[in-house]
C-alpha positions as CSV (number, residue, x, y, z in Angstrom):
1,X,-146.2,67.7,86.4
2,X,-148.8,64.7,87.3
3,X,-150.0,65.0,83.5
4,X,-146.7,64.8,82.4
5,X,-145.6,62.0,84.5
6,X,-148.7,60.5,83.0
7,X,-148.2,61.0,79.5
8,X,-144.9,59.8,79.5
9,X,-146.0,56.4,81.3
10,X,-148.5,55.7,78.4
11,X,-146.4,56.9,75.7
12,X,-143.4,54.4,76.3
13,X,-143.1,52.6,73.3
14,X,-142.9,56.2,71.5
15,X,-140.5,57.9,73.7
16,X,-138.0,54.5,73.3
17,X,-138.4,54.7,69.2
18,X,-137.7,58.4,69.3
19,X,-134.2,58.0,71.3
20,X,-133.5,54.8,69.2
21,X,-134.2,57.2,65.8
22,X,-131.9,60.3,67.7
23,X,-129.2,57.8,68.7
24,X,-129.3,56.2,64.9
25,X,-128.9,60.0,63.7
26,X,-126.2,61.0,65.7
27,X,-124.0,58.1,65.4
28,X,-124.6,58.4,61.4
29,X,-124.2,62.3,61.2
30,X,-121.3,61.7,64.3
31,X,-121.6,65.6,65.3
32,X,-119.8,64.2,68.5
33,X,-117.8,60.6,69.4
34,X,-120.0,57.8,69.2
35,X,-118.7,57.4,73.1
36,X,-120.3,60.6,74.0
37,X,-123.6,60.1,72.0
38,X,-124.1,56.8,74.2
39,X,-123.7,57.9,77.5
40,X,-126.0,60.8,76.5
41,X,-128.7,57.9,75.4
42,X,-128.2,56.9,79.1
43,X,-128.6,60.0,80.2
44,X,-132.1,60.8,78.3
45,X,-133.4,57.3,79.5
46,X,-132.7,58.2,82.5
47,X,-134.5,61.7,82.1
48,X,-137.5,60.1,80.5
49,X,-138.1,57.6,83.5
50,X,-137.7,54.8,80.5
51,X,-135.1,53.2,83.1
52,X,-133.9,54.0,86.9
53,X,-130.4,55.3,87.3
54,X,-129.2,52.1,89.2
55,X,-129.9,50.6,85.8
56,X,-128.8,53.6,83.9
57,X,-125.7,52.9,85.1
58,X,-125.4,49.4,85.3
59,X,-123.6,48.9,82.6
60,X,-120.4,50.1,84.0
61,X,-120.5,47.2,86.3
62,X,-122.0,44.8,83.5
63,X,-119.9,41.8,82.8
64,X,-119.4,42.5,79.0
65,X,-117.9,46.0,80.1
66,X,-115.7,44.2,82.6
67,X,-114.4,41.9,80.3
68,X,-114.0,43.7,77.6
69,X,-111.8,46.2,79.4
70,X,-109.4,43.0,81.1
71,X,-109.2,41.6,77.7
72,X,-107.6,44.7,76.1
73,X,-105.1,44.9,78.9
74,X,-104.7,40.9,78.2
75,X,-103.7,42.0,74.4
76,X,-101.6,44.7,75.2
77,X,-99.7,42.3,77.3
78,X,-99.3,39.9,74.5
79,X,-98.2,43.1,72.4
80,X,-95.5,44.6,74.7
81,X,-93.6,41.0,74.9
82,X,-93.5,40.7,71.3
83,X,-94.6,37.4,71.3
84,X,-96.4,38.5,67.6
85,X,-92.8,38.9,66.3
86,X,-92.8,35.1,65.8
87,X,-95.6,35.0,63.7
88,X,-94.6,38.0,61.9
89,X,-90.9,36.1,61.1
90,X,-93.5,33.3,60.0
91,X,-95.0,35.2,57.2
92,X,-92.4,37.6,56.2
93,X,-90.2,34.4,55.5
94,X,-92.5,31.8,53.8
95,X,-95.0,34.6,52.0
96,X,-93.7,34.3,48.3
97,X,-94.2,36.5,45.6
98,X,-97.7,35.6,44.5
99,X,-100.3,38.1,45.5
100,X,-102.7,35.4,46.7
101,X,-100.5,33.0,48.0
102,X,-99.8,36.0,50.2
103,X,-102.9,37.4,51.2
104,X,-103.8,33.4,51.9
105,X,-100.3,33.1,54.1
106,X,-101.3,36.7,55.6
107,X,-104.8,35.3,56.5
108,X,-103.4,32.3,58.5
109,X,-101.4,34.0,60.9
110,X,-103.7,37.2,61.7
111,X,-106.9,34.9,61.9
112,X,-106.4,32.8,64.3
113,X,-103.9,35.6,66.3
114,X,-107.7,37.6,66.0
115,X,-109.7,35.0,67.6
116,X,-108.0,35.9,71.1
117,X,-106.4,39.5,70.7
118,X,-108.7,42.1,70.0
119,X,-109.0,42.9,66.6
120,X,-107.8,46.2,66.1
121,X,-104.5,45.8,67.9
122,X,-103.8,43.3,65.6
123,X,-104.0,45.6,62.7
124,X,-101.9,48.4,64.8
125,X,-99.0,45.8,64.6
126,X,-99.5,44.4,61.4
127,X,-100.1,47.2,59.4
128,X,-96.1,48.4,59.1
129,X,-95.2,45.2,59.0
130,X,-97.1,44.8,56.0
131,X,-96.6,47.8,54.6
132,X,-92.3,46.9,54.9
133,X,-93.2,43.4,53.8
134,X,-95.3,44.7,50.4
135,X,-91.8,46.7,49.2
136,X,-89.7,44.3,50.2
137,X,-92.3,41.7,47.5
138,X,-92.9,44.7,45.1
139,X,-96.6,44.0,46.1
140,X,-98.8,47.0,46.0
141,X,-99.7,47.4,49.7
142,X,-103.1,48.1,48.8
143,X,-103.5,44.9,47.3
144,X,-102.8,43.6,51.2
145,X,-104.2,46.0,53.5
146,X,-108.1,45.5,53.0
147,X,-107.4,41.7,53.1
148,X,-105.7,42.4,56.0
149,X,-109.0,43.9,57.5
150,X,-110.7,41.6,56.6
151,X,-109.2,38.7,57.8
152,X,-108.8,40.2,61.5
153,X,-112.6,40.6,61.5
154,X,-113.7,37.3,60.3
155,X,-110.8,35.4,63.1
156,X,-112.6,38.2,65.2
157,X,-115.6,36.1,65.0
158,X,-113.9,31.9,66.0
159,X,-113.8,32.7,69.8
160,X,-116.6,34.8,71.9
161,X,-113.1,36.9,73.0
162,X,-112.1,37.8,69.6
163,X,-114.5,40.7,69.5
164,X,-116.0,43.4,72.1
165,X,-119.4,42.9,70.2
166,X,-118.9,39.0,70.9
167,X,-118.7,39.6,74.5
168,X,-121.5,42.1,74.7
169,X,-123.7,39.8,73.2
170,X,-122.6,36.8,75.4
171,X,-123.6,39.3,78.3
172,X,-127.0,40.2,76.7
173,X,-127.8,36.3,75.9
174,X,-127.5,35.9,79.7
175,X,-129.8,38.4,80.1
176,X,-132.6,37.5,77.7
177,X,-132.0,34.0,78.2
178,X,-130.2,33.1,80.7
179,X,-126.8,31.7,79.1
180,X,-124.3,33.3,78.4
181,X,-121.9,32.1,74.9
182,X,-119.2,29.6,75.9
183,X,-115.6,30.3,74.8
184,X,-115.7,28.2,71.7
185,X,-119.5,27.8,71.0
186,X,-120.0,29.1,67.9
187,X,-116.0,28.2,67.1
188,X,-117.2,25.8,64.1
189,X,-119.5,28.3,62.6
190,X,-117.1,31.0,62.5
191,X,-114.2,28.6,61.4
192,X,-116.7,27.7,58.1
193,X,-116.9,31.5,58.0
194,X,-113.3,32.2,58.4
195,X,-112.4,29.8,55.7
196,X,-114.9,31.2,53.3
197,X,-113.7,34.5,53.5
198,X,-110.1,33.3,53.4
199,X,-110.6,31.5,49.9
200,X,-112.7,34.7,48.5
201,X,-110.3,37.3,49.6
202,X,-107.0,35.3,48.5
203,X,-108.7,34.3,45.2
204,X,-110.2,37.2,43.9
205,X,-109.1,40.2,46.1
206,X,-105.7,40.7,44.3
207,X,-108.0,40.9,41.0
208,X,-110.8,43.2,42.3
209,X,-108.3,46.1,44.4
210,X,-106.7,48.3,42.3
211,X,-102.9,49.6,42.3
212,X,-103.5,52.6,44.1
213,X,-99.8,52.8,45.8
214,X,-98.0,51.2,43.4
215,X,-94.7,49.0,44.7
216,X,-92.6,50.7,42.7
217,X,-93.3,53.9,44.5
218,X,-90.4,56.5,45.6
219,X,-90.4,58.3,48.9
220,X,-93.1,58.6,51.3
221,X,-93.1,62.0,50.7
222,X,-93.6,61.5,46.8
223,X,-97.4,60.0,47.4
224,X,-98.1,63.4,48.6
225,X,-97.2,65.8,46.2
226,X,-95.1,67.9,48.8
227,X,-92.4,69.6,45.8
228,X,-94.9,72.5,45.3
229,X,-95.3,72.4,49.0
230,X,-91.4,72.6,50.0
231,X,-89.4,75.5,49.2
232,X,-86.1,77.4,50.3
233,X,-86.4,81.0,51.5
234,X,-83.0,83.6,52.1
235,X,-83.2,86.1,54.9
236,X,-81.5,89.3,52.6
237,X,-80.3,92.0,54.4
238,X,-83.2,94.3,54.9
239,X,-85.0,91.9,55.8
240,X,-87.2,92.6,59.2
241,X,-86.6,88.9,60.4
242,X,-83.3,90.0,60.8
243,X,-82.2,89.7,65.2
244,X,-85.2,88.0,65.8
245,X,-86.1,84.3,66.8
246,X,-88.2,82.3,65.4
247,X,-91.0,82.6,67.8
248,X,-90.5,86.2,68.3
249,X,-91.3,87.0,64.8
250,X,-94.8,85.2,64.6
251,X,-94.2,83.9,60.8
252,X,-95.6,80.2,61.9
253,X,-98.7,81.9,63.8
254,X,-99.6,84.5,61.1
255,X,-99.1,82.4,57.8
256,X,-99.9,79.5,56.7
257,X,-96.0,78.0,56.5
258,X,-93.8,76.0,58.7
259,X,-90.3,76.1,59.1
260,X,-89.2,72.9,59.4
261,X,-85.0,73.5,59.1
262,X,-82.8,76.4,59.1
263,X,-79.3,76.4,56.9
264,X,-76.8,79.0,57.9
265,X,-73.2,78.4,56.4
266,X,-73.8,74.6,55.3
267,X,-74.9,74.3,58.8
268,X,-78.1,72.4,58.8
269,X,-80.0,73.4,62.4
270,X,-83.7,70.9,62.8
271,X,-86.2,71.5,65.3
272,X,-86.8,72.9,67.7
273,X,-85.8,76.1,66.0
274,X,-88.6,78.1,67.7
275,X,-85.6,80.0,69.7
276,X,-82.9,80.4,67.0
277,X,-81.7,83.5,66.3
278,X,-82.1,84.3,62.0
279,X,-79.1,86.2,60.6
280,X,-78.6,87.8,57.1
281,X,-78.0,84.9,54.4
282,X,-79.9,82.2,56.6
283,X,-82.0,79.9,54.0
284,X,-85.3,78.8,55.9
285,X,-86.9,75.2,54.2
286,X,-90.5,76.1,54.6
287,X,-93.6,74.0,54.3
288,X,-96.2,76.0,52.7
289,X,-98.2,77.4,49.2
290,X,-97.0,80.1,47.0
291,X,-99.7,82.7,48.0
292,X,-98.8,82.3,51.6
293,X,-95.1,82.8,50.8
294,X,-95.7,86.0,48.5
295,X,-97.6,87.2,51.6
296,X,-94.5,86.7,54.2
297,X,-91.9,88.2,51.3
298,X,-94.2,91.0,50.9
299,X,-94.5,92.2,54.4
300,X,-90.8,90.5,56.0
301,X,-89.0,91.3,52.9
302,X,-87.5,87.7,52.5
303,X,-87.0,86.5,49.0
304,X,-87.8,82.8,47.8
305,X,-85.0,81.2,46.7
306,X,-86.0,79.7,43.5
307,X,-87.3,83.5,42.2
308,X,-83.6,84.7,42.9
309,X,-81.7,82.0,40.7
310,X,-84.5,82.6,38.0
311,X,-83.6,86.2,37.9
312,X,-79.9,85.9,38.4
313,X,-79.9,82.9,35.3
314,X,-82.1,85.4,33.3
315,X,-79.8,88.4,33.8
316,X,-77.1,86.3,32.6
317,X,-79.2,85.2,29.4
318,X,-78.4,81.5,30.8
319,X,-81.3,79.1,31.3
320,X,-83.1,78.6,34.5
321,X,-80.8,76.6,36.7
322,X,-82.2,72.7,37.6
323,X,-84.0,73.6,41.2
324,X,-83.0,71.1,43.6
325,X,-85.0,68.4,45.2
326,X,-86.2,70.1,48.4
327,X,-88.1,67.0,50.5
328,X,-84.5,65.4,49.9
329,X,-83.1,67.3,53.1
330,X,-86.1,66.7,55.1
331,X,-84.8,62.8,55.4
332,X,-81.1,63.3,55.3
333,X,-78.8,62.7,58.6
334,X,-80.8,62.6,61.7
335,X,-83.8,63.8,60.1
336,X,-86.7,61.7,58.4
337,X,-90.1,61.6,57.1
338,X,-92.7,59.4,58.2
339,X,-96.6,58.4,57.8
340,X,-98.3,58.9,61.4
341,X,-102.0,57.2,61.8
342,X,-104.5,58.8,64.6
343,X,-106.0,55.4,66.2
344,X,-109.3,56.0,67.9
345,X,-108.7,56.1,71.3
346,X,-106.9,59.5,70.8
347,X,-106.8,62.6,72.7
348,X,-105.8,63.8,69.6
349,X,-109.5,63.5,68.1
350,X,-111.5,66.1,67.4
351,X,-108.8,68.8,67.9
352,X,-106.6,70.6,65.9
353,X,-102.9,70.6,65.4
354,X,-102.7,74.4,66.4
355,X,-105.2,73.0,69.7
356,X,-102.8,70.3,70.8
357,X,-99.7,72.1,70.0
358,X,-98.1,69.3,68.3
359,X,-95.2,70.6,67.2
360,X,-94.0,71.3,70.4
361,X,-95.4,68.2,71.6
362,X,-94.0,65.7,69.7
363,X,-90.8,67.8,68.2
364,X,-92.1,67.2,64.8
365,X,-94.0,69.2,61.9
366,X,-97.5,68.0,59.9
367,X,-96.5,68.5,56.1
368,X,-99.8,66.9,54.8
369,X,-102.9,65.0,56.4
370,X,-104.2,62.0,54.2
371,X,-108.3,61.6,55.4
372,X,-109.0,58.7,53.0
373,X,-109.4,60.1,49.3
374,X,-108.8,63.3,50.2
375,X,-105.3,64.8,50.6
376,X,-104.7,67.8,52.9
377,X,-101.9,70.2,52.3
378,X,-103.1,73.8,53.5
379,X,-104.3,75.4,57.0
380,X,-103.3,72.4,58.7
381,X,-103.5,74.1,61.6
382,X,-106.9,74.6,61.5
383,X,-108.3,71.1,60.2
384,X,-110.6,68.8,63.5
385,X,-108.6,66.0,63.2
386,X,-110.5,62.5,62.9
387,X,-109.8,58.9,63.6
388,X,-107.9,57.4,60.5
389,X,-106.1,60.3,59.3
390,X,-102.9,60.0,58.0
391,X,-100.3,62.4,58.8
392,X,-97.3,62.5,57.0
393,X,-94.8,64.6,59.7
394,X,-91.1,65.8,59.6
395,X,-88.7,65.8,62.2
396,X,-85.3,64.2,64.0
397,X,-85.5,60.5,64.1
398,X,-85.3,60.4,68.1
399,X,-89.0,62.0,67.8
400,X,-90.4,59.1,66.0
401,X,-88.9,56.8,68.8
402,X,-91.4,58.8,71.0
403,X,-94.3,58.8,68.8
404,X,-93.6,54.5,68.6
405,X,-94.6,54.3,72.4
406,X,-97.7,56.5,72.9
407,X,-101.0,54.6,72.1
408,X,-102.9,57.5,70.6
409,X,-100.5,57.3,67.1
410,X,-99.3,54.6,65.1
411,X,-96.0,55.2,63.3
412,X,-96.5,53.2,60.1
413,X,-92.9,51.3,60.3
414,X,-91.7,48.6,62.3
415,X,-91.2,49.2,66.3
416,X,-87.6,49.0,67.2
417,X,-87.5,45.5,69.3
418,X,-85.5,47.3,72.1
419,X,-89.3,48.7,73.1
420,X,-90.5,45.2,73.9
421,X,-90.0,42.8,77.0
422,X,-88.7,40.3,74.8
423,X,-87.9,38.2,77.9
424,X,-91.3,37.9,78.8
425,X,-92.7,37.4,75.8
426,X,-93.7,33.4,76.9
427,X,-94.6,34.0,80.1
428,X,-96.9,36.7,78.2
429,X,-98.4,33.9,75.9
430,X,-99.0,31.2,78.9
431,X,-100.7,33.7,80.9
432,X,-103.1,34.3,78.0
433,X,-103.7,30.3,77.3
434,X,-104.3,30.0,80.8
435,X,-107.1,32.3,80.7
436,X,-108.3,30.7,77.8
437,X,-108.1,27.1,79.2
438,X,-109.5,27.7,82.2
439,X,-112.6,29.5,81.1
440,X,-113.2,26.5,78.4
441,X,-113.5,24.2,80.9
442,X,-115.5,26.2,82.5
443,X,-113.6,25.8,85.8
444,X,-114.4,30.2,86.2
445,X,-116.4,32.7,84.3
446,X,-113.9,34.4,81.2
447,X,-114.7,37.6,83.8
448,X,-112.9,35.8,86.2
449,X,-110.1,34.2,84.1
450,X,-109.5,37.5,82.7
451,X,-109.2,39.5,85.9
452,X,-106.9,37.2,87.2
453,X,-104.7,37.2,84.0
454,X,-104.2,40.9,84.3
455,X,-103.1,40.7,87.9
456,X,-100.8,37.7,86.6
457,X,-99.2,40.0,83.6
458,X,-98.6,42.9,86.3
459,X,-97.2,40.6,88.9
460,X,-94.9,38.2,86.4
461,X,-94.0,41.9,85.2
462,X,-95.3,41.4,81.6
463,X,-96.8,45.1,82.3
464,X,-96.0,47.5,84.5
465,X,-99.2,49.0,86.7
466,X,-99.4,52.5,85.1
467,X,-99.7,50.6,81.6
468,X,-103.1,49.2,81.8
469,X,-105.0,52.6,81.9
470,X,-103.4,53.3,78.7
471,X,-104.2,49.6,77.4
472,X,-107.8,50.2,77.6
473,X,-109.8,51.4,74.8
474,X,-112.2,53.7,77.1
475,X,-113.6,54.8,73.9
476,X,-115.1,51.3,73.5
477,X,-115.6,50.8,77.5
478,X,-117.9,53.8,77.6
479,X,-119.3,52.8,74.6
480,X,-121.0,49.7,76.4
481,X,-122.0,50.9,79.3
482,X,-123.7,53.8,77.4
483,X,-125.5,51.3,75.1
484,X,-126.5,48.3,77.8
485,X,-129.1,50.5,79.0
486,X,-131.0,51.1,75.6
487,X,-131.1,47.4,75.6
488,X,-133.0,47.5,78.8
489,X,-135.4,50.2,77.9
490,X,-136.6,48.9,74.9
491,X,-137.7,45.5,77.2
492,X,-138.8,47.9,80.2
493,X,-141.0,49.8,77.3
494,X,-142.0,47.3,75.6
495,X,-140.5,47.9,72.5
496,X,-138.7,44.5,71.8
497,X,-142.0,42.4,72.3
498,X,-143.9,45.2,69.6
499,X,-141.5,45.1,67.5
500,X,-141.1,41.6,66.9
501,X,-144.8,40.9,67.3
502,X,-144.3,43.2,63.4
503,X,-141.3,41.2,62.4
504,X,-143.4,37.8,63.6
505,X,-146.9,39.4,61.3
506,X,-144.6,40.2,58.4
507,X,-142.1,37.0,58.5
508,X,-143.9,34.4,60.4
509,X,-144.6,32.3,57.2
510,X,-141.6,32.4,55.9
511,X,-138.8,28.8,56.8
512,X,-136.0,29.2,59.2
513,X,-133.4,30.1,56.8
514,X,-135.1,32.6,55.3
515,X,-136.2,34.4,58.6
516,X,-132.2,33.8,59.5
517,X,-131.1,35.6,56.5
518,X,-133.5,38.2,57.0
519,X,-131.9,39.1,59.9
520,X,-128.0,38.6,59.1
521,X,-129.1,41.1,55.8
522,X,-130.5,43.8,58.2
523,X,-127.7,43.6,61.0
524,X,-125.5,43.8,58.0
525,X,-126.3,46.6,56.7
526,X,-127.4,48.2,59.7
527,X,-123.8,47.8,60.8
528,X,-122.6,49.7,58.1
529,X,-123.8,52.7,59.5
530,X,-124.0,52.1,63.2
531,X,-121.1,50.8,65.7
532,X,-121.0,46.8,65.6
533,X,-121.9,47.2,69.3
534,X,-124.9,49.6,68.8
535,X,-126.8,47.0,66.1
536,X,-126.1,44.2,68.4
537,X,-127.8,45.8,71.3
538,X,-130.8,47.0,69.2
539,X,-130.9,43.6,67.2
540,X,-130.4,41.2,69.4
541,X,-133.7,41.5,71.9
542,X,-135.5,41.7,68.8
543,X,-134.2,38.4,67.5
544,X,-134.8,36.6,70.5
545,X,-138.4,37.7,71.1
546,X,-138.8,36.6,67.3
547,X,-137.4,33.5,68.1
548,X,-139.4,33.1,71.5
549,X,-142.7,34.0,69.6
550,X,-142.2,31.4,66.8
551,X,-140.8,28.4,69.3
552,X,-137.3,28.4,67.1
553,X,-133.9,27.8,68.8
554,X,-133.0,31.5,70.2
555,X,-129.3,30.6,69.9
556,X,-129.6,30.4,66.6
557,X,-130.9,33.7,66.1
558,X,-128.1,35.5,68.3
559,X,-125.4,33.7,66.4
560,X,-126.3,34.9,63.4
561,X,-126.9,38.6,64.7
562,X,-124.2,38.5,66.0
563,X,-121.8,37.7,63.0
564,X,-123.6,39.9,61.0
565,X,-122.5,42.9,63.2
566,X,-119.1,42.1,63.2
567,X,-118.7,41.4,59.7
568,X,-119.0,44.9,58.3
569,X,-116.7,45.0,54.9
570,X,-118.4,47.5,52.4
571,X,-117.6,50.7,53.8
572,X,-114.4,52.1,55.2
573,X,-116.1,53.3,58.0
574,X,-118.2,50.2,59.2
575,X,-115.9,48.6,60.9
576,X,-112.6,50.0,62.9
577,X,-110.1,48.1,61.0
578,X,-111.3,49.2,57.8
579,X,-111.5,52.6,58.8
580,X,-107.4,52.3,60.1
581,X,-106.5,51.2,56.6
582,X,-108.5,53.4,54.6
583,X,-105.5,56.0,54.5
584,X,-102.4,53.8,54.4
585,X,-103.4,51.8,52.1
586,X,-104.5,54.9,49.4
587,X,-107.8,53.9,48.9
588,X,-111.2,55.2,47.3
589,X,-114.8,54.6,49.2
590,X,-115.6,52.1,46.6
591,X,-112.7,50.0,46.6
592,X,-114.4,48.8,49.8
593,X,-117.6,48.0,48.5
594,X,-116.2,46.7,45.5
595,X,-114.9,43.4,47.5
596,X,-116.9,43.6,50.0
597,X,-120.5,43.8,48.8
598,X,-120.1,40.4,47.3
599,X,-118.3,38.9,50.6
600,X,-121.6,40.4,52.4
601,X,-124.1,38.7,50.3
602,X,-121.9,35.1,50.1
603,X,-121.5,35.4,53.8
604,X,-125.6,36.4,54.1
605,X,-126.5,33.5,52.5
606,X,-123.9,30.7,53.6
607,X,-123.9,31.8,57.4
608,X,-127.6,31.6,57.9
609,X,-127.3,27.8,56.3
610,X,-124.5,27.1,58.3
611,X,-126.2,27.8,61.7
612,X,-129.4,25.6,60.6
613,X,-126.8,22.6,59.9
614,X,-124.9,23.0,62.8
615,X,-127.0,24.3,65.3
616,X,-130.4,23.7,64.4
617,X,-133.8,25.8,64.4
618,X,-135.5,24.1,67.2
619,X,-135.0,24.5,70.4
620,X,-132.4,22.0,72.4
């Protein structure tokens, strides 16, 4: 045990790379949520000796985590008021009908609204109103969607509250040098950032994304291919359904079909229909392929509907009868069709549909799953569900009412306004400036500001109590107090100062600006691959040793890391936003890269000058 004890003391440096390179594979690979694989990078530090448990677990009680955490109950607040509506009359009323005078309009209001609200709730409630706002413009809504992204991220970056990886790297500047960011100290470097990308993506985004959900597209339903998916099925009389219920005959269990309406007489009967009784002549609409309804004729002795009027119109040497459009009663009288996204707080993650019982959760039925190219139709049931997927579900309109207020889906159409505390929308909105006022004049810590707003939205009645656990996104909260520790056994190790001392032997020669872009190009694309937060907690130490080594302004250094985290826009999985608009918006992989690899290398170049001009490379 002594030997061991030993060995582990002296190999340090080792045992830190190692759980860097297992932490760097698992997030990549994500085998399990990137929540999960940081607390178990606490939990093998811990293990290892590379730090105690008090610090192991110090990051639940960090001030990052803390604020973080008030700061999503701060947006929510904001959110439930509706005080975004008024921006959202704003643009829907003065957007136009060019493409870039849009996107540019579009820009204006999410930006800023994304320096104080977090990010990703701003795409929650834009993205239907976009989507309603594209068809109302006959605008493909994929020409608006990864702007949209886009533009959240970069207004992420004007305030240190406009991001969760801005605050985690204020907490970690304290820490490595004592200082924490003020509210608006790097506002005029990510204003010239903000403005660049606004001007790119306005100008030359309409020209570089495709069509891929053209305006002049039908029905929801239409986009994914559900008429060989649909079909109408009669209960004859010999039929072994015959007396039983739904549920008692197992159909929906055994096969791969769902019933999702029941016509007896004219009478149409929706969900739930798991106790209705089926009779001779009942016509079931079922959701499912041809081999799995051979199968259930075969051994229930039902007969598809379209094979009997091809036989009957052959037997009377007539042509085949038209066959009628079967998604057309799925959205007729109180039933409808919609497009449901799975945001990544939810418990609905990593389960199944069949798991979760969804059907009988949310009185509605899965006809497809959209998972960014790829479109699902068959064994839903079966398929792990993943953040971003789109599910296109069926059921009465009262359902969707319910699936508008949980915060685990996002129904892709406008909420109803009856939802929202209208009448507190600006009491909402002066809580919030308060906060923001308060803390620039540095009067209190933005912990404190926050913590106080919270209690103010609770007590003016903006929220109710039980709504801030469901505000939070504990996904990111456990995130962070996972990842501080790593941060604190790589200085503990040793690991920061050696790695830098490379970085200094390799780089040392080269001019501030290049040593700048050296590391916005490496966070960059190190981002694309990790969690913002994750390369900001590995990168940042690094920078500032580098910076300490050299005698260069460490501010510098930790602006630029930390922009280059946040600004992830090749991939559709880089950064959250462009993950929740990878489905909606009909995309392929590459139309990400396409506009944003050249966004990344204008913004790699411009942002390191930028800092130099404003910030300087020596120290104050």
């Amino acid at each position: 045990m002594a030997f061991a004890q030993d060995w582990l003391a002296d190999h340090q440096i080792l045992l830190t790379l190692l759980v860097i390179a297992g932490a760097l594979f698992l997030f990549i690979v994500e085998w399990l949520p990137i929540d999960t694989t940081a607390i178990l990078v606490t939990v093998v530090l811990i293990v290892l000796g590379l730090v105690t448990p008090e610090e192991g677990i110090a990051g639940f009680s960090n001030s990052a985590t803390i604020t973080v955490m008030a700061m999503f109950i701060l947006s929510y607040g904001i959110t439930r008021t509706g005080v975004i509506q008024i921006a959202r009359d704003f643009m829907v009323k003065w957007g136009g009908k060019n493409t870039s005078q849009q996107i540019f309009l579009m820009g204006l209001v999410v930006g800023p609204i994304s320096a104080f609200i977090n990010n990703t709730a701003v795409v929650a409630i834009f993205l239907p109103i976009i989507e309603e706002w594209a068809k109302q413009r006959q605008v493909s809504v994929s020409k608006l969607l990864i702007p949209l992204s886009y533009m959240t991220v970069l207004g992420g970056m004007i305030t240190v509250i406009g991001t969760s990886t801005n605050i985690l790297a204020s907490g970690l500047s304290k820490k490595l040098v004592g200082q924490e960011f003020s509210l608006f100290q790097f506002t005029p470097l990510g204003l010239i950032t903000f403005a660049i990308g606004l001007i790119y993506i306005a100008l030359l985004a309409p020209k570089l994304l495709p069509d891929r959900k053209p305006a002049s597209a039908g029905r929801v339903a239409d986009d994914y291919f559900l008429k060989d998916y649909v079909s109408e099925v009669i209960i004859p009389p010999r039929s072994s359904l015959i007396g039983q219920t739904l549920r008692e005959s197992g159909i929906q269990r055994r096969f791969d079909i769902d019933i999702l309406e029941i016509i007896h007489n004219d009478t149409h009967f929706p969900q739930p229909l798991a106790d209705k009784v089926l009779t001779v002549g009942d016509i079931l609409l079922v959701r499912g392929a041809r081999d799995d309804l051979l199968k259930v004729r075969d051994e229930r002795g039902v007969e598809i509907l379209a094979d009997v009027k091809f036989n009957q119109a052959s037997q009377d040497s007539q042509p085949a009868p038209d066959l009628p459009d079967l998604v057309e009663p799925l959205e007729a009288g109180e039933e409808k069709i919609a497009e449901v996204l799975i945001l990544s707080n939810s418990r609905l993650i990593g389960s199944t549909l069949k798991d979760i019982r969804f059907r009988q959760r949310y009185n509605g039925t899965v006809l497809a799953i959209r998972r960014g190219e790829e479109l699902i139709r068959e064994r839903l049931g079966k398929v792990r569900l993943k953040f971003g997927d789109l599910l296109l579900v069926q059921g009465p309109k009262e359902s969707f009412l319910g699936l508008q207020t949980t915060r685990e889906l996002l129904v892709l159409e406008e909420k109803s306004l009856e939802n929202l505390r209208l009448d507190k929308a600006w009491t909402a909105l002066a809580i919030v400036v308060g906060v923001i006022l308060v803390a620039a004049l540095d009067w209190m810590p933005i912990l404190v500001t926050s913590l106080i707003g919270v209690l103010a939205m609770i007590i003016a009645g903006c929220l109710k109590p039980g709504e801030i656990y469901g505000a939070v996104r504990w996904d990111i909260i456990f995130l962070l107090a996972g990842l501080i520790p790593l941060g604190t056994a790589m200085a503990n190790s040793g690991t920061t100062e050696w790695l830098a001392q490379g970085l200094v032997s390799l780089g040392g020669n080269l001019s501030g600006y290049w040593l700048l872009f050296l590391f916005y190009l490496a966070t960059a694309l190190l981002t694309e691959i990790l969690s913002n937060n994750a390369t900001v907690v590995l990168m940042l130490p690094i920078a500032v040793e580098v910076a300490k080594t050299l005698s260069l302004n460490p501010f510098a250094f930790m602006f630029v890391v930390t922009f280059a985290a946040s600004n992830s826009y090749m991939t559709p999985i880089g950064y959250q936003t462009n993950t929740m608009v990878y489905g909606p918006g009909g995309y392929k992989f590459y139309d990400f890269t396409r506009v944003g690899a050249p966004l990344t290398i204008l913004l790699s170049l411009l942002t390191p000058l930028f800092t130099l001009l404003l910030y300087g490379i020596k120290p104050a």
